[in-house]
N, C-alpha and C positions, 0 to 999 in steps of 0.2 A: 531232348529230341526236338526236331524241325517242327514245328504248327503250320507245316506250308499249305498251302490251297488246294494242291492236288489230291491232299488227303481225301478220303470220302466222307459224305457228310452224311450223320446220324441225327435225326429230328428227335425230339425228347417233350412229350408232352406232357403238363405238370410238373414242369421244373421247376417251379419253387413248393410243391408239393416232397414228402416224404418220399416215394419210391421214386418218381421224378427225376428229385434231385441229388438222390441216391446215383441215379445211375447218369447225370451230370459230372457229379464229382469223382465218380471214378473213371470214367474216360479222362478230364479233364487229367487227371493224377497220371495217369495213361501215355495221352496225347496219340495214340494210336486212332483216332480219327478227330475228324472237326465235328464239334456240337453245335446245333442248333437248338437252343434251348427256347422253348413254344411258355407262353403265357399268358392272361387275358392283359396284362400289363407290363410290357417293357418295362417304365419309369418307374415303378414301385421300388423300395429301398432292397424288397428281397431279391426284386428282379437284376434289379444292379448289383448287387452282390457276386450276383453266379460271373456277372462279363469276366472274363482273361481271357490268356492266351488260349487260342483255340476253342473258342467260346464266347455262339454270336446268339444275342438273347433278342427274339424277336417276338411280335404280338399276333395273337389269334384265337380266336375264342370260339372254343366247340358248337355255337347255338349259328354262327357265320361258317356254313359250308366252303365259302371262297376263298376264307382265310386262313383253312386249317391245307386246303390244298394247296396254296400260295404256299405255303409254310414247310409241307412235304417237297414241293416240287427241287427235283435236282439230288434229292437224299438220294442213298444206297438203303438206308437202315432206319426206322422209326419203330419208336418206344411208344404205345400208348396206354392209357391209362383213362378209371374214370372215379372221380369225388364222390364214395358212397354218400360221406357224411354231408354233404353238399345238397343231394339232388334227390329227388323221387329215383324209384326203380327205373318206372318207364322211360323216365329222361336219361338216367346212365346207359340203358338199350340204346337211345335214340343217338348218344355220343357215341358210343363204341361203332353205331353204323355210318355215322359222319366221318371217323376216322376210317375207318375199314372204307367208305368209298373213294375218300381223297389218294388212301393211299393206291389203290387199283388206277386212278387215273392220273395221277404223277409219275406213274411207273416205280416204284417203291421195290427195289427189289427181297428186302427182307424185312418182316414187321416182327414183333416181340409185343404181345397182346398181354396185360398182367389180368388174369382171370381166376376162377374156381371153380368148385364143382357145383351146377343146380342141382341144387340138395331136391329137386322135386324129382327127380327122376330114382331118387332113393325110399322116399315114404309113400307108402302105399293110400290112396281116397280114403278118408275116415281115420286113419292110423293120428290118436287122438296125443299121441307123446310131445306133437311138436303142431299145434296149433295155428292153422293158416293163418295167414296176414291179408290184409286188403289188397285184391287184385289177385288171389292166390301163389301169391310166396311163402314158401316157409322161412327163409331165411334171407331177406331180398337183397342184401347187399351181396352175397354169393349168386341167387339166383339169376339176378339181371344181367351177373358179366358171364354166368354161363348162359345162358340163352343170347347172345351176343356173339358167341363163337360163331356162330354159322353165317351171321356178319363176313367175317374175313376170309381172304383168297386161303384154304388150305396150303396149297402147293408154297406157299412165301410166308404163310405164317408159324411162329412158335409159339405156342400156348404157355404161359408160364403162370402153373398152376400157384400162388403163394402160401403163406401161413397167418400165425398168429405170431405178431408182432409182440420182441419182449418186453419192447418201451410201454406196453401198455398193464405191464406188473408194476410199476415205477409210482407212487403217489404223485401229488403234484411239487413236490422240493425233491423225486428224485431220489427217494429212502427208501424205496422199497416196499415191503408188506405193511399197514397199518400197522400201530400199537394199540392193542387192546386195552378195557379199565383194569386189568390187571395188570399191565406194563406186557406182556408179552406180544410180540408181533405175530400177526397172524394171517398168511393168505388163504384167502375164500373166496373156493371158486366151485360150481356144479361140475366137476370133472369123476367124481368117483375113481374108479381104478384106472380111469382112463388117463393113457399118454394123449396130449396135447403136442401135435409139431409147431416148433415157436422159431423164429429166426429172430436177427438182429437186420432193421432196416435197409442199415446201409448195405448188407452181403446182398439182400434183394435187389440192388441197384447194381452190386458187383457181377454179379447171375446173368443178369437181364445183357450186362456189356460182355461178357465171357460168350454168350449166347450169341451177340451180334458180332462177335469173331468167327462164327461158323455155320454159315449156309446151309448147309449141310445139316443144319439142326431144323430148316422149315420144313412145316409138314408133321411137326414131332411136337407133342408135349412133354413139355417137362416141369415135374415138379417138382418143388424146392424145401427146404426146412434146413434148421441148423442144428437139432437134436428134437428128439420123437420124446417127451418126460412127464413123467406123472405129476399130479399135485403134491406129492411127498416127496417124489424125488428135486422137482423145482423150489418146494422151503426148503430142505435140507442142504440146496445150494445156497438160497440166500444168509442161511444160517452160518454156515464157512466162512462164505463173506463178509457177514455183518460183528460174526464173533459174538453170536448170541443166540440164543435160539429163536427158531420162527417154529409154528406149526402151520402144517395143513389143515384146516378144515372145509370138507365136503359141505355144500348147502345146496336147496332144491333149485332147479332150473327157474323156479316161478321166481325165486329173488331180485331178477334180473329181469330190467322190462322184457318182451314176446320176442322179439329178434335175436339178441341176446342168451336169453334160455334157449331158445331153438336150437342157436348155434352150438351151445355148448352139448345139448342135446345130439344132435349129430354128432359131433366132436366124442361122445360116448356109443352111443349105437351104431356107430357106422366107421368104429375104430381099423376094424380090418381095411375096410377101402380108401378109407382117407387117410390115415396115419400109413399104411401100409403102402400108400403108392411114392409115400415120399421118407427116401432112405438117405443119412446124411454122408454115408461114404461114396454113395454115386454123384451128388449134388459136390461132394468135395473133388470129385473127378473133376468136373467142370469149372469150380473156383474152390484151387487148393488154400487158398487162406480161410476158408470157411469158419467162424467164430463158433465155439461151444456157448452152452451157456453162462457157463464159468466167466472164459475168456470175455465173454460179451460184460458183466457183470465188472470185471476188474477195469476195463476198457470204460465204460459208459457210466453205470451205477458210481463207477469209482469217484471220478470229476467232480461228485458233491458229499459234502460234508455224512457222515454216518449218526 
Protein backbone atom coordinates (compact mmCIF):
# COMPACT_ATOMS: atom_id res chain seq x y z
CA UNK A 1 0.00 0.00 0.00
CA UNK A 2 1.00 3.82 -0.99
CA UNK A 3 2.67 5.66 2.48
CA UNK A 4 1.60 8.88 0.45
CA UNK A 5 1.20 12.13 2.45
CA UNK A 6 -2.27 12.55 2.02
CA UNK A 7 -2.78 9.88 4.45
CA UNK A 8 -3.94 11.28 7.85
CA UNK A 9 -1.61 11.62 10.47
CA UNK A 10 -1.90 9.77 13.73
CA UNK A 11 0.33 11.22 16.74
CA UNK A 12 1.42 8.15 18.98
CA UNK A 13 2.82 9.15 22.22
CA UNK A 14 5.36 6.78 23.95
CA UNK A 15 6.35 5.22 21.05
CA UNK A 16 9.11 3.58 22.08
CA UNK A 17 7.09 2.69 25.20
CA UNK A 18 5.12 -0.75 25.33
CA UNK A 19 1.46 0.43 24.36
CA UNK A 20 3.08 3.17 22.42
CA UNK A 21 4.82 1.22 20.39
CA UNK A 22 2.23 -1.24 20.08
CA UNK A 23 0.06 0.83 18.40
CA UNK A 24 3.11 2.19 16.07
CA UNK A 25 3.72 -1.07 14.78
CA UNK A 26 0.44 -1.97 13.94
CA UNK A 27 -0.37 0.93 11.90
CA UNK A 28 2.88 0.76 10.58
CA UNK A 29 1.89 -3.13 9.40
CA UNK A 30 -1.18 -1.17 8.33
CA UNK A 31 -0.08 1.75 6.50
CA UNK A 32 -3.54 2.83 6.56
CA UNK A 33 -2.37 6.19 8.07
CA UNK A 34 1.00 8.13 8.50
CA UNK A 35 2.57 7.84 12.12
CA UNK A 36 4.03 10.31 14.01
CA UNK A 37 5.70 8.63 16.46
CA UNK A 38 6.35 11.32 19.70
CA UNK A 39 9.38 10.74 22.04
CA UNK A 40 11.48 12.51 24.55
CA UNK A 41 14.39 11.51 22.05
CA UNK A 42 14.49 11.14 18.40
CA UNK A 43 18.21 10.02 18.30
CA UNK A 44 18.02 7.23 20.73
CA UNK A 45 18.70 3.70 19.02
CA UNK A 46 14.97 2.76 20.18
CA UNK A 47 13.73 5.91 18.72
CA UNK A 48 15.39 4.99 15.35
CA UNK A 49 14.25 1.68 15.23
CA UNK A 50 10.60 2.62 14.95
CA UNK A 51 11.63 5.31 11.47
CA UNK A 52 10.16 3.42 8.10
CA UNK A 53 7.90 3.72 5.69
CA UNK A 54 5.17 5.83 6.98
CA UNK A 55 6.85 6.67 10.03
CA UNK A 56 8.09 9.90 11.10
CA UNK A 57 9.78 9.84 14.76
CA UNK A 58 9.83 13.17 16.21
CA UNK A 59 10.78 14.74 19.81
CA UNK A 60 8.60 16.15 22.50
CA UNK A 61 8.56 15.79 25.96
CA UNK A 62 5.29 15.90 28.01
CA UNK A 63 6.97 18.50 30.86
CA UNK A 64 7.26 21.14 27.44
CA UNK A 65 3.65 22.08 26.68
CA UNK A 66 4.89 23.55 23.23
CA UNK A 67 6.23 20.64 22.15
CA UNK A 68 3.65 18.15 22.68
CA UNK A 69 1.35 20.70 20.60
CA UNK A 70 4.03 21.20 17.95
CA UNK A 71 3.86 17.40 17.74
CA UNK A 72 -0.20 17.14 17.65
CA UNK A 73 -0.60 19.91 15.23
CA UNK A 74 -1.85 18.80 11.74
CA UNK A 75 -2.94 15.05 13.15
CA UNK A 76 -6.49 13.70 12.56
CA UNK A 77 -5.87 11.04 15.56
CA UNK A 78 -3.51 10.94 18.75
CA UNK A 79 -2.67 8.10 20.93
CA UNK A 80 -1.75 9.14 24.34
CA UNK A 81 -0.54 7.65 27.11
CA UNK A 82 1.23 8.06 30.50
CA UNK A 83 4.58 6.23 32.33
CA UNK A 84 3.12 4.93 35.68
CA UNK A 85 6.31 3.31 36.48
CA UNK A 86 8.04 6.62 35.59
CA UNK A 87 6.38 9.42 37.45
CA UNK A 88 4.50 10.29 40.65
CA UNK A 89 0.59 10.17 40.32
CA UNK A 90 0.33 13.76 40.34
CA UNK A 91 2.76 14.24 37.46
CA UNK A 92 0.88 11.43 35.19
CA UNK A 93 -2.48 13.80 35.98
CA UNK A 94 -0.37 16.67 35.15
CA UNK A 95 0.73 14.78 31.53
CA UNK A 96 -2.60 13.46 30.65
CA UNK A 97 -3.63 17.31 30.93
CA UNK A 98 -0.71 18.55 28.71
CA UNK A 99 -1.86 16.26 26.29
CA UNK A 100 -5.59 16.56 26.64
CA UNK A 101 -4.81 20.59 26.12
CA UNK A 102 -2.45 20.30 23.12
CA UNK A 103 -4.79 18.14 21.66
CA UNK A 104 -8.02 20.80 21.98
CA UNK A 105 -5.85 23.46 20.49
CA UNK A 106 -4.24 21.70 17.49
CA UNK A 107 -7.72 20.77 16.52
CA UNK A 108 -7.06 16.96 17.03
CA UNK A 109 -10.04 15.48 15.85
CA UNK A 110 -9.95 12.10 17.43
CA UNK A 111 -7.90 11.24 20.72
CA UNK A 112 -7.52 7.41 22.16
CA UNK A 113 -6.77 8.20 26.05
CA UNK A 114 -5.33 4.68 27.50
CA UNK A 115 -6.88 4.80 30.99
CA UNK A 116 -8.68 2.95 34.05
CA UNK A 117 -10.92 2.85 36.48
CA UNK A 118 -10.30 5.26 39.76
CA UNK A 119 -10.50 2.60 41.98
CA UNK A 120 -11.52 5.53 44.60
CA UNK A 121 -14.77 5.86 43.39
CA UNK A 122 -15.32 2.01 44.40
CA UNK A 123 -14.04 1.82 48.13
CA UNK A 124 -15.79 3.25 50.51
CA UNK A 125 -13.77 6.14 53.68
CA UNK A 126 -12.30 3.69 56.06
CA UNK A 127 -13.09 0.46 54.04
CA UNK A 128 -9.64 -0.88 55.49
CA UNK A 129 -9.30 -3.95 52.53
CA UNK A 130 -7.22 -1.83 50.44
CA UNK A 131 -5.25 0.67 52.31
CA UNK A 132 -4.69 4.42 51.07
CA UNK A 133 -1.47 5.48 49.68
CA UNK A 134 -0.02 9.02 50.03
CA UNK A 135 -2.05 11.69 48.59
CA UNK A 136 -5.08 9.37 48.90
CA UNK A 137 -4.87 6.83 46.18
CA UNK A 138 -5.69 3.46 46.50
CA UNK A 139 -4.27 2.23 43.65
CA UNK A 140 -2.39 5.22 41.88
CA UNK A 141 -1.32 4.02 38.82
CA UNK A 142 -5.25 3.40 37.86
CA UNK A 143 -6.27 6.25 39.98
CA UNK A 144 -4.25 9.20 38.41
CA UNK A 145 -5.37 8.17 34.65
CA UNK A 146 -8.89 7.97 35.83
CA UNK A 147 -9.14 11.29 37.43
CA UNK A 148 -7.52 12.53 34.26
CA UNK A 149 -10.37 11.65 32.04
CA UNK A 150 -12.16 14.77 32.74
CA UNK A 151 -8.98 16.33 31.33
CA UNK A 152 -10.15 15.47 27.74
CA UNK A 153 -12.76 16.88 25.23
CA UNK A 154 -15.63 14.09 25.73
CA UNK A 155 -17.14 14.60 22.46
CA UNK A 156 -13.32 13.45 20.52
CA UNK A 157 -12.28 11.32 23.06
CA UNK A 158 -12.21 7.30 23.38
CA UNK A 159 -11.40 6.07 26.84
CA UNK A 160 -9.60 2.93 26.31
CA UNK A 161 -10.09 1.28 29.50
CA UNK A 162 -6.81 -1.55 29.60
CA UNK A 163 -5.82 -4.61 31.58
CA UNK A 164 -3.21 -6.62 33.06
CA UNK A 165 -0.68 -7.29 30.83
CA UNK A 166 0.41 -11.04 30.22
CA UNK A 167 4.06 -10.23 29.77
CA UNK A 168 4.01 -9.51 33.25
CA UNK A 169 3.44 -13.59 34.22
CA UNK A 170 6.81 -14.16 32.18
CA UNK A 171 10.17 -14.33 34.73
CA UNK A 172 12.82 -12.54 33.59
CA UNK A 173 14.38 -15.32 30.74
CA UNK A 174 10.72 -15.54 29.71
CA UNK A 175 9.83 -19.24 31.30
CA UNK A 176 7.01 -18.42 32.85
CA UNK A 177 5.83 -19.46 36.45
CA UNK A 178 8.91 -19.82 38.87
CA UNK A 179 10.26 -23.18 39.94
CA UNK A 180 9.86 -23.91 43.23
CA UNK A 181 12.69 -25.98 45.86
CA UNK A 182 10.69 -28.61 44.91
CA UNK A 183 11.12 -28.35 41.15
CA UNK A 184 7.60 -27.60 40.56
CA UNK A 185 6.49 -24.29 38.98
CA UNK A 186 4.27 -22.32 40.61
CA UNK A 187 2.19 -18.96 39.97
CA UNK A 188 1.49 -16.78 42.93
CA UNK A 189 -0.64 -14.41 42.79
CA UNK A 190 -3.50 -12.76 45.58
CA UNK A 191 -6.27 -13.52 42.96
CA UNK A 192 -8.48 -16.01 44.90
CA UNK A 193 -11.32 -17.16 42.82
CA UNK A 194 -10.98 -14.16 41.02
CA UNK A 195 -10.75 -13.85 37.09
CA UNK A 196 -8.12 -11.51 36.17
CA UNK A 197 -8.69 -9.73 32.61
CA UNK A 198 -5.12 -10.04 31.02
CA UNK A 199 -4.28 -8.96 27.37
CA UNK A 200 -1.27 -9.48 25.38
CA UNK A 201 0.54 -5.80 24.71
CA UNK A 202 0.63 -5.66 21.46
CA UNK A 203 -3.42 -6.39 20.83
CA UNK A 204 -3.67 -3.10 23.15
CA UNK A 205 -1.70 -1.18 20.54
CA UNK A 206 -4.03 -3.22 17.81
CA UNK A 207 -7.35 -1.85 19.83
CA UNK A 208 -6.15 1.54 20.28
CA UNK A 209 -5.48 1.62 16.00
CA UNK A 210 -8.91 -0.30 15.27
CA UNK A 211 -10.40 2.50 17.51
CA UNK A 212 -8.66 5.27 15.40
CA UNK A 213 -10.44 3.77 12.39
CA UNK A 214 -13.66 4.88 13.85
CA UNK A 215 -14.91 8.18 14.86
CA UNK A 216 -17.72 7.10 15.68
CA UNK A 217 -16.27 5.45 18.77
CA UNK A 218 -15.53 9.26 20.46
CA UNK A 219 -17.38 9.94 23.19
CA UNK A 220 -17.38 6.03 24.18
CA UNK A 221 -15.39 3.96 26.34
CA UNK A 222 -14.16 1.12 25.65
CA UNK A 223 -12.68 -1.44 27.36
CA UNK A 224 -10.39 -4.04 26.40
CA UNK A 225 -9.09 -7.68 27.67
CA UNK A 226 -8.12 -10.74 25.73
CA UNK A 227 -9.62 -13.40 28.15
CA UNK A 228 -11.29 -12.69 31.81
CA UNK A 229 -9.14 -16.24 33.79
CA UNK A 230 -8.67 -17.22 36.99
CA UNK A 231 -5.33 -18.02 38.78
CA UNK A 232 -6.03 -21.92 38.07
CA UNK A 233 -7.31 -21.45 34.85
CA UNK A 234 -4.07 -19.13 33.87
CA UNK A 235 -1.42 -22.25 35.30
CA UNK A 236 -3.24 -24.78 33.97
CA UNK A 237 -2.58 -22.89 30.50
CA UNK A 238 0.87 -22.59 31.28
CA UNK A 239 0.96 -26.20 32.21
CA UNK A 240 -0.25 -27.33 28.38
CA UNK A 241 2.29 -25.23 27.39
CA UNK A 242 5.21 -25.94 29.36
CA UNK A 243 4.19 -29.82 29.33
CA UNK A 244 4.47 -29.85 32.94
CA UNK A 245 2.65 -29.06 35.62
CA UNK A 246 2.37 -25.51 37.06
CA UNK A 247 0.13 -24.83 40.17
CA UNK A 248 -1.78 -22.01 41.22
CA UNK A 249 -1.19 -20.68 44.51
CA UNK A 250 -3.38 -18.02 46.11
CA UNK A 251 -1.25 -15.82 48.69
CA UNK A 252 -2.25 -12.61 50.71
CA UNK A 253 -2.57 -9.19 49.13
CA UNK A 254 0.09 -7.96 51.75
CA UNK A 255 2.82 -10.13 49.87
CA UNK A 256 2.97 -7.52 47.33
CA UNK A 257 4.18 -4.03 48.13
CA UNK A 258 0.58 -1.54 48.92
CA UNK A 259 -0.11 -0.72 45.29
CA UNK A 260 0.15 -3.91 44.12
CA UNK A 261 -1.95 -5.73 46.78
CA UNK A 262 -4.50 -3.10 46.37
CA UNK A 263 -4.65 -3.88 42.85
CA UNK A 264 -5.15 -7.21 43.00
CA UNK A 265 -7.41 -6.42 45.76
CA UNK A 266 -9.72 -4.75 43.51
CA UNK A 267 -9.11 -7.16 40.94
CA UNK A 268 -11.14 -9.53 43.67
CA UNK A 269 -13.70 -7.40 45.16
CA UNK A 270 -14.70 -5.45 42.58
CA UNK A 271 -14.77 -8.49 39.96
CA UNK A 272 -18.36 -7.81 38.69
CA UNK A 273 -17.44 -4.19 37.62
CA UNK A 274 -14.15 -4.67 36.32
CA UNK A 275 -13.82 -7.94 34.85
CA UNK A 276 -17.55 -7.53 33.92
CA UNK A 277 -17.18 -4.51 31.87
CA UNK A 278 -14.62 -6.06 29.66
CA UNK A 279 -15.99 -9.02 27.48
CA UNK A 280 -13.35 -10.52 25.04
CA UNK A 281 -16.04 -11.40 22.13
CA UNK A 282 -17.14 -7.55 22.02
CA UNK A 283 -13.35 -6.32 22.23
CA UNK A 284 -12.84 -9.13 19.28
CA UNK A 285 -15.65 -7.21 17.48
CA UNK A 286 -13.37 -4.46 17.10
CA UNK A 287 -9.95 -6.43 16.55
CA UNK A 288 -10.82 -9.78 15.10
CA UNK A 289 -7.23 -11.22 15.63
CA UNK A 290 -7.55 -10.74 19.31
CA UNK A 291 -4.87 -13.33 20.91
CA UNK A 292 -6.21 -15.77 23.79
CA UNK A 293 -4.10 -16.54 26.18
CA UNK A 294 -3.01 -19.62 24.75
CA UNK A 295 -2.47 -18.24 21.39
CA UNK A 296 -0.58 -15.33 23.31
CA UNK A 297 1.62 -18.05 25.13
CA UNK A 298 2.55 -20.06 21.78
CA UNK A 299 3.30 -16.65 20.14
CA UNK A 300 5.46 -14.83 22.82
CA UNK A 301 6.41 -17.36 25.67
CA UNK A 302 7.25 -19.62 22.75
CA UNK A 303 10.44 -17.55 21.19
CA UNK A 304 12.38 -18.64 24.40
CA UNK A 305 13.78 -21.64 25.38
CA UNK A 306 11.38 -23.78 27.86
Amino acid sequence: MSTSSSKRVVAVVGATGRQGGGVVRSIAAERDFTVRAITRDAGSPRAKELAGPGVEVVTADLDDPTSVEAAFTGAYGAFCVTAAQEHPPERETAHAATMAAAARRAGVAHVVWSTFEDTRTFVRPGDDRMPPLPGGYVVPHYDAKGAADAEFDPARTTFLRTAFYWENLLDENGDGPARGDDGVRTLALPLGSARLPGIAVADIGRCAHAILRHLELAGKTVSVTGENLTGAELAAAFAEFLGEPVRFQDVPTTAFPTELGNMFRFTQDFETAYAGARDPAAVRELHPGLLTFRQWLSETAGRTSR
